[in-house]
N, C-alpha and C positions, 0 to 999 in steps of 0.2 A: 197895596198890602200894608197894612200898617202894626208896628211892632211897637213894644213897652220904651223904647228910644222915640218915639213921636210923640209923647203927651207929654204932658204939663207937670210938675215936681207933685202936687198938689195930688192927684188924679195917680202919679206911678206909684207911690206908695203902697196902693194893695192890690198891683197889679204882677200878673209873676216873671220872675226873673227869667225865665226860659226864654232864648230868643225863637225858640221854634214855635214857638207861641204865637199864634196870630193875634193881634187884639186890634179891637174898632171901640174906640171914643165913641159914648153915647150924651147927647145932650137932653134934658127933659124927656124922660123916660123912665119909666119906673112896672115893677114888677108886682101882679096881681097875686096873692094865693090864696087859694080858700079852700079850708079844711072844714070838713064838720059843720059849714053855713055858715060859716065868723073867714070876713075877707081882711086879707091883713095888705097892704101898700108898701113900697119899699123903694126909696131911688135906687139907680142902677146909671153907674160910670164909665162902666165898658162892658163888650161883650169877648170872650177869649175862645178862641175855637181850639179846643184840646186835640193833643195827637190821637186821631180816628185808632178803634179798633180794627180788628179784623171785619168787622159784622154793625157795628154801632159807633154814631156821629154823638161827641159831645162840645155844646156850650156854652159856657158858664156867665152868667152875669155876674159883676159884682157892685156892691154898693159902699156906704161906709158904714152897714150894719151884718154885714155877711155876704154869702153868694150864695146863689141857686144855678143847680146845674141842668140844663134839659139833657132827655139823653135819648135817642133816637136810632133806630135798626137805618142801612144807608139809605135803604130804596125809599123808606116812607121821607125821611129829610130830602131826599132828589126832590120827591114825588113837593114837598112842600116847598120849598124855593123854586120850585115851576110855576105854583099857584101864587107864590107871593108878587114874585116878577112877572106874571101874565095879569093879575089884577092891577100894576101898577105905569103898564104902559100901554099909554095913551093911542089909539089908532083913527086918522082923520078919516071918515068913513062916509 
């Protein structure tokens, strides 16, 4: 688990003080948006997994131009980090 105590002086700066705050260092990675048919690019320095609601999973990238937050009902986020973790391990068959 990694907290805003793990990284780099560089990198904590806009990241948030809350140590409940889960945060993961992201290296070369960057955040797509596209509004309206105009896609805008964006690096992204970590990813922070905010304190869950009752009903809805939030996480926020941030960059050194802003942050973007995803924000997700729990079941559909389970339901997606099943699919991320099942498309990414490998089975010798």
């Amino acid at each position: 688990m990694w907290t805003a105590q793990s990284v780099s002086g560089a990198q904590r700066d806009s990241m948030p003080t809350d140590p409940k705050d889960t945060v993961l260092p992201l290296t070369h990675a960057s955040i797509l948006v596209e509004v309206a048919g105009e896609v805008r690019r964006f690096r992204v320095y970590s990813a922070v997994l905010l304190p869950p609601s009752q009903r809805r999973i939030r996480v926020r990238f941030e960059g050194p131009k802003g942050s973007v937050t995803l924000e997700l009902p729990l079941v559909t986020f389970w339901q997606l980090t099943e699919v991320f973790h099942d498309r990414s391990v490998r089975t010798d068959e």
